[in-house]
Backbone bond lengths (Angstrom), bond angles and torsions (degrees), N, CA, C in turn:
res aa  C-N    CA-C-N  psi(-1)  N-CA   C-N-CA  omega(-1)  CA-C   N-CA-C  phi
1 X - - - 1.442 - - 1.516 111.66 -
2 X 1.299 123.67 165.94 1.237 133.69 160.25 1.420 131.33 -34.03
3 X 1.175 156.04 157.59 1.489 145.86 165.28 1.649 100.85 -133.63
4 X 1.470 136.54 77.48 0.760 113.88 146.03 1.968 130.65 -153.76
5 X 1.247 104.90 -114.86 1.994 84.32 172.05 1.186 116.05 -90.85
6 X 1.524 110.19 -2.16 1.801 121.64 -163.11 1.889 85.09 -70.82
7 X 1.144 93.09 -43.83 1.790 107.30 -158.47 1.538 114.38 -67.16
8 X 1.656 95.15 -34.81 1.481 116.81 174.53 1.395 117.49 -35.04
9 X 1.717 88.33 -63.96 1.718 114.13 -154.41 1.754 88.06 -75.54
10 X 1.057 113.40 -37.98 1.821 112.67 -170.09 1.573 98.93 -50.97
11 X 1.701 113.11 -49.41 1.306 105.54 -158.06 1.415 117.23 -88.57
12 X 1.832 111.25 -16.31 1.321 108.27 162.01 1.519 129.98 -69.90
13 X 1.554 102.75 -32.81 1.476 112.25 172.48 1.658 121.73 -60.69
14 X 1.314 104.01 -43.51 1.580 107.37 162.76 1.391 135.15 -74.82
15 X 1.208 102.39 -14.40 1.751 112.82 161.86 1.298 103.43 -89.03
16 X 1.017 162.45 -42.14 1.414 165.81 161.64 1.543 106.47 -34.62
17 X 1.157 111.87 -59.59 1.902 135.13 -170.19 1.644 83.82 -63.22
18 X 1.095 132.58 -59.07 1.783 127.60 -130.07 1.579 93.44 -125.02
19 X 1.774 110.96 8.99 1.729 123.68 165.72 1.173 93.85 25.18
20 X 1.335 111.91 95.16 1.275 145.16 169.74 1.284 124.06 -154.71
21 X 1.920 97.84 -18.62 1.543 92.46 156.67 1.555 148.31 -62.94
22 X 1.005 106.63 167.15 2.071 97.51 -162.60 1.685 95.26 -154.61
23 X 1.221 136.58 133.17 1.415 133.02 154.52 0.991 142.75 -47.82
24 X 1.259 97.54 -10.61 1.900 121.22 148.80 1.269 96.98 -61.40
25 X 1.544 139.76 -116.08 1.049 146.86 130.89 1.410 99.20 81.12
26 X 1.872 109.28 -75.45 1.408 98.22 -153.70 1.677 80.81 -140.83
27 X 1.318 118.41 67.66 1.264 125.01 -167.33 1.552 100.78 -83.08
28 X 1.572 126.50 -30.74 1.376 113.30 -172.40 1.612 111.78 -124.40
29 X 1.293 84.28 26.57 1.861 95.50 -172.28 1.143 112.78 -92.41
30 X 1.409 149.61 -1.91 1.358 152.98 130.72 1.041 128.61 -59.69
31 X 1.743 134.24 -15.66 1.082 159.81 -155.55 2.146 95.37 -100.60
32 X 1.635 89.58 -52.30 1.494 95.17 -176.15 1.333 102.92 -85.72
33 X 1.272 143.51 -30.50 1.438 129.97 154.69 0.952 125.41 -35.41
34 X 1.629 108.21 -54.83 1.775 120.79 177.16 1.656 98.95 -50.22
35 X 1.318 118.92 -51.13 1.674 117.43 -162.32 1.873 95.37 -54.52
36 X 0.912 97.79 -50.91 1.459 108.90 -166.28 1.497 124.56 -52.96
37 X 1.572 106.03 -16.47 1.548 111.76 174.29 1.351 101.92 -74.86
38 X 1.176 122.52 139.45 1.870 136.79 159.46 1.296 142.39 -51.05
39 X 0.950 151.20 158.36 1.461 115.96 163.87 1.508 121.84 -93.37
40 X 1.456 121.23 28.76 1.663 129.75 150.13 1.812 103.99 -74.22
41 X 1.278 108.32 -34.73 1.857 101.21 -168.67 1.793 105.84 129.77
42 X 1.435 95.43 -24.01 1.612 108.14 -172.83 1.718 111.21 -60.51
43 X 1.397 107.45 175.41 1.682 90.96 161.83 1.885 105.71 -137.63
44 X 1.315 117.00 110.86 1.613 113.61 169.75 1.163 119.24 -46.56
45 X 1.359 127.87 -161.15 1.306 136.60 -167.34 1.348 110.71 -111.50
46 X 1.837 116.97 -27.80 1.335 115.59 158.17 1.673 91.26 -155.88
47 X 1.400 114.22 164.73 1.384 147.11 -155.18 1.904 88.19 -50.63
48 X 1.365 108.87 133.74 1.421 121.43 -166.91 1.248 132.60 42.50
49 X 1.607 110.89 37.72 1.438 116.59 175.17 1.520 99.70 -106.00
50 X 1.119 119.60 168.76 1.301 136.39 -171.52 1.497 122.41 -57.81
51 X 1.597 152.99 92.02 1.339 129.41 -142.62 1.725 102.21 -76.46
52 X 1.239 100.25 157.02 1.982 115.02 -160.00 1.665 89.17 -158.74
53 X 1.460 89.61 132.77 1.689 119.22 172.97 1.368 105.59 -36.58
54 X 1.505 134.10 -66.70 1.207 137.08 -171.20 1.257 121.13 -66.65
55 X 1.289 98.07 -36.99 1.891 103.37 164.11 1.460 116.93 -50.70
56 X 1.162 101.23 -55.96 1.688 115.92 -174.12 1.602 111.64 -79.09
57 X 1.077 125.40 -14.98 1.211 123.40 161.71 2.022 114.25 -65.45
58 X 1.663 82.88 -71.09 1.750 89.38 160.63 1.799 116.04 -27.35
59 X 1.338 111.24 -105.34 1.446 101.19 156.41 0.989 156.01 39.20
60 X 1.596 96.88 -97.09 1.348 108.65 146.97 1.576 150.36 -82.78
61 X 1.469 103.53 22.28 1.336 116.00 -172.02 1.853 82.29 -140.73
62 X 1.185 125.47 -20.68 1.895 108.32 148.83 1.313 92.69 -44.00
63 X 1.414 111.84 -103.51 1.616 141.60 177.74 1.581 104.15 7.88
64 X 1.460 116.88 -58.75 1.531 118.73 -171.54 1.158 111.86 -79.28
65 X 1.752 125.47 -25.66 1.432 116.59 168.39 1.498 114.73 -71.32
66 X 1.613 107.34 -58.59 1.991 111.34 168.47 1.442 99.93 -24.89
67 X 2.087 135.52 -48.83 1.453 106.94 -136.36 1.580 108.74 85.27
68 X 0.973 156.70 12.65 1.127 158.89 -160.31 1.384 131.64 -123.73
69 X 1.671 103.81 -3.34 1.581 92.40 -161.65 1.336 100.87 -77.19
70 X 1.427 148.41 -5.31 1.261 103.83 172.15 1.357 123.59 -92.11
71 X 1.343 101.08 68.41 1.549 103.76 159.28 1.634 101.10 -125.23
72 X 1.439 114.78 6.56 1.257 101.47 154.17 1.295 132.47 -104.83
73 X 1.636 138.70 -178.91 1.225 130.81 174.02 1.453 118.93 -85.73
74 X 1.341 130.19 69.10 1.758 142.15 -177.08 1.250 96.60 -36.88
75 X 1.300 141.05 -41.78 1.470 127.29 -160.67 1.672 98.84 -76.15
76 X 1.857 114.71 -54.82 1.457 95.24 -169.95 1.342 96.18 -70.91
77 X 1.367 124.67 -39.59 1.548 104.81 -164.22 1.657 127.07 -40.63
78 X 1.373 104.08 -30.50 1.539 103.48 167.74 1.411 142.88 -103.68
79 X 1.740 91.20 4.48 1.278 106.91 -177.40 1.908 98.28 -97.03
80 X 1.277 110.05 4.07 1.519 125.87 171.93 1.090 112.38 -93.05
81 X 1.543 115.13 -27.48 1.391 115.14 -162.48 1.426 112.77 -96.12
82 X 2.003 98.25 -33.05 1.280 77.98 -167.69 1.789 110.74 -102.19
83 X 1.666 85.79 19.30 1.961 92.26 173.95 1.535 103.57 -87.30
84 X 1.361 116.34 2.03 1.944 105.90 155.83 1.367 113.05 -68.14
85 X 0.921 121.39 -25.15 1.766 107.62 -164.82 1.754 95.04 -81.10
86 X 1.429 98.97 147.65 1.876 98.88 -165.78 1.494 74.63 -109.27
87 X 1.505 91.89 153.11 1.443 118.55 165.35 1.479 123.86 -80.45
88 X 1.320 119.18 -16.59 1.410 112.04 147.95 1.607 143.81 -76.68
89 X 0.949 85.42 -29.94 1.595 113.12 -178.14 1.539 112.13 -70.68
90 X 1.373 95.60 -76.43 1.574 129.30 169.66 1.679 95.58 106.42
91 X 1.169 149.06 8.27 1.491 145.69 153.14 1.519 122.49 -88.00
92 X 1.159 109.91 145.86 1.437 102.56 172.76 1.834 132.92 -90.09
93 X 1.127 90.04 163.04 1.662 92.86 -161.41 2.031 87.06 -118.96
94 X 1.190 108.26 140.88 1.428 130.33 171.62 0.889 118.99 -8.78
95 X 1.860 94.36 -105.21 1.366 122.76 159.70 1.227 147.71 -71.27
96 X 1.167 147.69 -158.11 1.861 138.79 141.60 1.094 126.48 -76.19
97 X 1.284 120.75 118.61 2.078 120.16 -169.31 1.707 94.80 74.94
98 X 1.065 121.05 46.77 1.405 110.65 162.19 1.215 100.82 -119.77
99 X 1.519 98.05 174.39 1.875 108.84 167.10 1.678 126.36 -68.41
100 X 1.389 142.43 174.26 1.388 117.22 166.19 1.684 96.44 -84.03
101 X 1.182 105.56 -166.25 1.301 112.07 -168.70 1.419 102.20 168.18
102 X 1.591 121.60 105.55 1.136 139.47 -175.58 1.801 133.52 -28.32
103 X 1.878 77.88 -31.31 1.906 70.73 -175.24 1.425 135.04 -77.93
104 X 1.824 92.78 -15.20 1.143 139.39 167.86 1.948 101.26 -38.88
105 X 0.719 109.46 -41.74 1.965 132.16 176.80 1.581 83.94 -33.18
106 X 1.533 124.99 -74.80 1.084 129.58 -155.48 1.643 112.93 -94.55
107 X 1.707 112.67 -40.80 1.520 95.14 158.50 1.363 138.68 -63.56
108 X 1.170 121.60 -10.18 1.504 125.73 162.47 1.168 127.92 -117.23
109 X 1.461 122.10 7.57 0.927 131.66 179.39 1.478 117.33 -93.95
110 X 1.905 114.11 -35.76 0.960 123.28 144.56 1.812 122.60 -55.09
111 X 0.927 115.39 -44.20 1.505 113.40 -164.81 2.044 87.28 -62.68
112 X 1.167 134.92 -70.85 1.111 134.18 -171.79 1.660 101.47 -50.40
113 X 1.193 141.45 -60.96 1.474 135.33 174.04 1.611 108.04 -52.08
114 X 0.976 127.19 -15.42 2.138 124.53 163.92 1.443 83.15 -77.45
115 X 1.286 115.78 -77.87 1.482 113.98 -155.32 1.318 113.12 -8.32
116 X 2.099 87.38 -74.45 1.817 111.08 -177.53 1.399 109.77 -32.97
117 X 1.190 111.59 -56.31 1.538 112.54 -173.27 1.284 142.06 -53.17
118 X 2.042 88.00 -37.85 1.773 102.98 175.59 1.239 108.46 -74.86
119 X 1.421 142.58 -18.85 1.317 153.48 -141.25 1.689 107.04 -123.34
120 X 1.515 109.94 -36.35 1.221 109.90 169.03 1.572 104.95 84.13
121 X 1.727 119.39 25.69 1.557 115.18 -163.86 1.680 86.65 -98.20
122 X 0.635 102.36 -169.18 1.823 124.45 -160.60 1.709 81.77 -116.50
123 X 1.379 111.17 132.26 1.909 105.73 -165.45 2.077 94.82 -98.38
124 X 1.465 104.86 13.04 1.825 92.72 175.74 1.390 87.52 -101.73
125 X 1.432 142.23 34.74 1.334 127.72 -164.56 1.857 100.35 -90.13
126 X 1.321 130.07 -155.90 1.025 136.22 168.75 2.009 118.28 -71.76
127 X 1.473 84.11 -44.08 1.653 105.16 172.58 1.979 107.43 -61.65
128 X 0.847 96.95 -9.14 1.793 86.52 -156.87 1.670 75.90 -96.05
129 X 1.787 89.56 -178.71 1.932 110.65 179.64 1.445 93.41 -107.72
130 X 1.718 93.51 -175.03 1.727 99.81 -165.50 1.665 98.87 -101.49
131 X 1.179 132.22 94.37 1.620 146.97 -175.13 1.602 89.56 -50.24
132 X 1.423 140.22 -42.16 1.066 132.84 177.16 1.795 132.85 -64.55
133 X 1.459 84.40 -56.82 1.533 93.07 168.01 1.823 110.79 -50.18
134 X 1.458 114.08 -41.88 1.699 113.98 -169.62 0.738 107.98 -61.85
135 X 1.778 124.88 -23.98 1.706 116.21 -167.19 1.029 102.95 -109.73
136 X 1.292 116.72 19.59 1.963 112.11 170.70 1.365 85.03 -113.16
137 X 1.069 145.26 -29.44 1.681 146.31 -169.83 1.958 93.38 -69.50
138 X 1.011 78.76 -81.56 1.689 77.98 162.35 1.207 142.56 -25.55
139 X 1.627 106.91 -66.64 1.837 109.54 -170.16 1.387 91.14 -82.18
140 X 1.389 129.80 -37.48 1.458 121.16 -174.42 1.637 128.30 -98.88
141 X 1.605 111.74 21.07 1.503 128.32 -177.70 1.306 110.80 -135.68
142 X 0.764 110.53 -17.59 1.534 117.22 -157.92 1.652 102.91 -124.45
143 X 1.358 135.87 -63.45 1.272 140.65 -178.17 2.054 111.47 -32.37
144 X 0.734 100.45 99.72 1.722 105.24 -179.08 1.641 103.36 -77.64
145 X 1.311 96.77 142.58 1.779 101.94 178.91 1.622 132.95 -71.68
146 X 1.549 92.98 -3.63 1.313 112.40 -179.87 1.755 112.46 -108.29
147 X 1.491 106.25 20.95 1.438 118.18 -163.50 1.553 117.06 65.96
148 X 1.107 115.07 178.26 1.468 129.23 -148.27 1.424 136.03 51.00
149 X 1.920 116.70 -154.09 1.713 77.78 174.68 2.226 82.15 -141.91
150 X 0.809 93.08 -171.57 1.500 106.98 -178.89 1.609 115.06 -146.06
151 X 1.463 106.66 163.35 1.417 118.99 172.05 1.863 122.24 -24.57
152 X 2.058 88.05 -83.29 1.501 112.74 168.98 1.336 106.90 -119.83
153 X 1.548 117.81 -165.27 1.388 112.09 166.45 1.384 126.26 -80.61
154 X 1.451 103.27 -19.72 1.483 107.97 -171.78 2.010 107.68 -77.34
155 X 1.539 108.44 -9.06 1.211 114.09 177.60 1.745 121.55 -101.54
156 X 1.435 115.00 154.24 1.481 100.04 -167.31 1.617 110.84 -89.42
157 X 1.184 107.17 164.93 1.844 101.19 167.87 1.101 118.04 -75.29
158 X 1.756 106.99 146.11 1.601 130.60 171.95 1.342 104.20 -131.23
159 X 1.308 115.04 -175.28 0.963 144.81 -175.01 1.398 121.37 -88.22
160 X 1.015 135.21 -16.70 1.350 171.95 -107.40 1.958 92.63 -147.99
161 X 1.288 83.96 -76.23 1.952 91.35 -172.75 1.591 110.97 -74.08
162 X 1.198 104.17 -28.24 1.730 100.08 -173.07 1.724 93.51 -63.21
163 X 1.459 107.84 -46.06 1.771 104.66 -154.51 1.791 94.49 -53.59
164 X 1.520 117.79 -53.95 1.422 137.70 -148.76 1.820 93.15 -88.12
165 X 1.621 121.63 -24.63 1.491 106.36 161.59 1.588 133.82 -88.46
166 X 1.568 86.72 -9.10 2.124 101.99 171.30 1.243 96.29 -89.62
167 X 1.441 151.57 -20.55 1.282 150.03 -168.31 1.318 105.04 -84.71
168 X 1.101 119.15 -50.42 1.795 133.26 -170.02 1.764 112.95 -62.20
169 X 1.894 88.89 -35.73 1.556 116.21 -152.49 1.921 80.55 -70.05
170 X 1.513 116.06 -59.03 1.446 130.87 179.90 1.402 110.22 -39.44
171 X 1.467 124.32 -61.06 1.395 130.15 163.02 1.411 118.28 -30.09
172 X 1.217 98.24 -75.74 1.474 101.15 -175.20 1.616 118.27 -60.51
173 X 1.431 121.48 -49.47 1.581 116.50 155.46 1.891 116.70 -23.97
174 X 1.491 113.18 -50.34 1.273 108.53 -160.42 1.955 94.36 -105.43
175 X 1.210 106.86 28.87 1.821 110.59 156.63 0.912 123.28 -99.05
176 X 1.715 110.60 -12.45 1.664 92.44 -165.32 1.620 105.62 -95.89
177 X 1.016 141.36 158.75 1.124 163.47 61.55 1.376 81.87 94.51
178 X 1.305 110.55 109.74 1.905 136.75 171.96 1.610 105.79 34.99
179 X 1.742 101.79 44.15 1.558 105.79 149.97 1.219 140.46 -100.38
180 X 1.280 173.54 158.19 1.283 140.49 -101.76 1.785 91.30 -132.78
C-alpha cells in the first residue's frame, strides 16, 4: 500500500468517526505531518517531497482532527496556499509552476477556509484568496456544455471534477465577506 498523508488523514478520520481513537493510536503521527511540511508552507505526501494541494489539505485536516496543528507553520502554510490561486485565471493550480486545474477549487480552497477558522482571521483579509475570482474561474472555465464540470476547458467532464468543482464553488461562496 501507499505510505503517506493521503493514508494519514483516511486513518485518522475513520478512527475519529467509529471513536476508536486513543493518543496511543496516533502518538507520532503529527510529528510526521509536521516533517512533511516544506519550506514554501505547503505539505508533500511524505518528508521532502514536493508540497501539493491535496497533500496539504490531508495534513492539515489530520492535524485539526489530532488537535495538533501547532506544530505546523499556519502563516506559511497559507501564504502557500493561497499563492496558488493565479491572478489571471482566478482558480487554483496544485503545485508551483503548474497549470490551474479545477479541483484545486476545493483542495485549496478548503486548506485556506481551516486556516481562517483556526486563526480566527476574517477570510477578506490580505491572507485569504479572492472567493470571487474562483467562482468566475469556475462557472465560466470549468462548466462543460454537456453538464458537469472539468479540470480546464480544453479537458472533458468527470466525475471527479464536478464533485471537487461544486465543493470549491461552496467554499468560495461562503468566503466572501459577511457570508455565513
Amino acid at each position: 500500500g501507499e505510505f503517506d498523508v493521503r493514508g494519514v488523514y483516511t486513518a485518522v478520520a475513520v478512527a475519529k468517526i467509529m471513536r476508536v481513537a486513543t493518543p496511543e493510536l496516533f502518538d507520532l503521527t503529527p510529528h510526521f505531518i509536521a516533517r512533511c511540511q516544506t519550506y514554501e508552507g505547503g505539505i508533500g505526501g511524505e518528508p521532502n517531497n514536493e508540497a501539493h494541494g491535496g497533500y496539504t489539505f490531508c495534513g492539515l485536516a489530520a492535524m485539526v482532527l489530532l488537535e495538533k496543528t501547532e506544530l505546523l507553520d499556519m502563516d506559511s502554510l497559507l501564504k502557500w496556499c493561497v499563492d496558488r490561486q493565479m491572478n489571471l485565471e482566478g482558480g487554483f493550480q496544485g503545485r508551483s509552476n503548474k497549470l490551474v486545474d479545477g479541483c484545486y477549487s476545493f483542495w485549496q480552497g478548503a486548506v485556506a477556509a481551516l486556516v481562517g477558522k483556526l486563526t480566527s482571521q476574517n477570510t477578506s483579509s490580505d491572507l485569504s484568496f479572492d472567493g470571487e475570482a474562483l467562482q468566475e474561474y469556475i462557472l465560466v472555465c470549468c462548466q462543460s456544455p454537456w453538464g458537469g464540470l472539468r479540470d480546464k476547458p480544453s479537458k472533458h467532464r468527470d466525475f471527479y471534477h464536478t464533485c471537487y468543482c461544486l465543493s470549491g464553488l461552496s467554499i468560495a461562496q461562503h468566503s466572501l465577506p459577511g457570508a455565513p
